[in-house]
C-alpha positions in Angstrom: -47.3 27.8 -10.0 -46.3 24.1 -9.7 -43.5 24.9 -11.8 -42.2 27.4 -9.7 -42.3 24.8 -6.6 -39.9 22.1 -9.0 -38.0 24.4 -10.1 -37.5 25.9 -6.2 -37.5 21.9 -4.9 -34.6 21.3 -7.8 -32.6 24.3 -7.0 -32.5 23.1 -3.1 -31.4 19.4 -3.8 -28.7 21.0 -6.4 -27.3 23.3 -3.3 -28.0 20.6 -0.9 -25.5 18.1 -3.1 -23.1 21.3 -3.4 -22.6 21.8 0.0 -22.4 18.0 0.9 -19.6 17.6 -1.9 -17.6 20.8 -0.8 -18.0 19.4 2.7 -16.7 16.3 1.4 -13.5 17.9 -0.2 -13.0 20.0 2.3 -13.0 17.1 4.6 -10.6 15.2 2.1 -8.1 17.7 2.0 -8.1 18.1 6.0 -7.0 14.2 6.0 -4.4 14.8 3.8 -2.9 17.8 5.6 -3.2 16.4 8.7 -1.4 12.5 8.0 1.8 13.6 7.3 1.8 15.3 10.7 0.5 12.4 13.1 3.1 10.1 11.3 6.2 11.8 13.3 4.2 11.6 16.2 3.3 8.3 16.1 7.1 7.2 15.2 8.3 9.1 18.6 5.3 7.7 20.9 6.7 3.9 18.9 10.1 4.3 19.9 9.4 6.0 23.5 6.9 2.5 24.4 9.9 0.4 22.5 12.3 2.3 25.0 10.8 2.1 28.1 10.0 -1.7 27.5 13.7 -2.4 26.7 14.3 -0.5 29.9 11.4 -2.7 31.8 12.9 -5.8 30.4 16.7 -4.9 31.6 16.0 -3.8 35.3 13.6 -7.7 35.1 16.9 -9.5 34.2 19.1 -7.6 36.6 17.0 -8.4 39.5 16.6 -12.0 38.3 20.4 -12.3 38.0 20.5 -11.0 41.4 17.5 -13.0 43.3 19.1 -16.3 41.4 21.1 -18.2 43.0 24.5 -18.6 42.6 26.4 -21.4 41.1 
């Protein structure tokens, strides 16, 4: 009978690292699907803050050209 309870304690840590590894691969695999798709994403949101900075940084020097005073 306490063979029965190892044997029934050693099957359940076996399934219990089963799961945990397929979990792990599963989770592995997910990264590696998902990467190539946030890396166009985060190239567009890059150049849309670059953009709109540029932008911010134009309409700065074209009211300090016109606030300046002449010479």
């Amino acid at each position: 009978m306490a063979n029965e309870t190892n044997n029934d304690f050693s099957v359940s840590i076996t399934n219990i690292v089963d799961t945990l590894t397929k979990l792990g691969q599963q989770q592995a695999e997910m990264l590696n699907k998902t990467i190539p798709m946030i890396e166009p994403l985060v190239k567009t949101c890059t150049e849309l803050i670059s953009n709109v900075l540029g932008s911010a940084n134009q309409a700065l020097q074209n009211i300090s050209s016109s606030v300046a005073p002449k010479k």
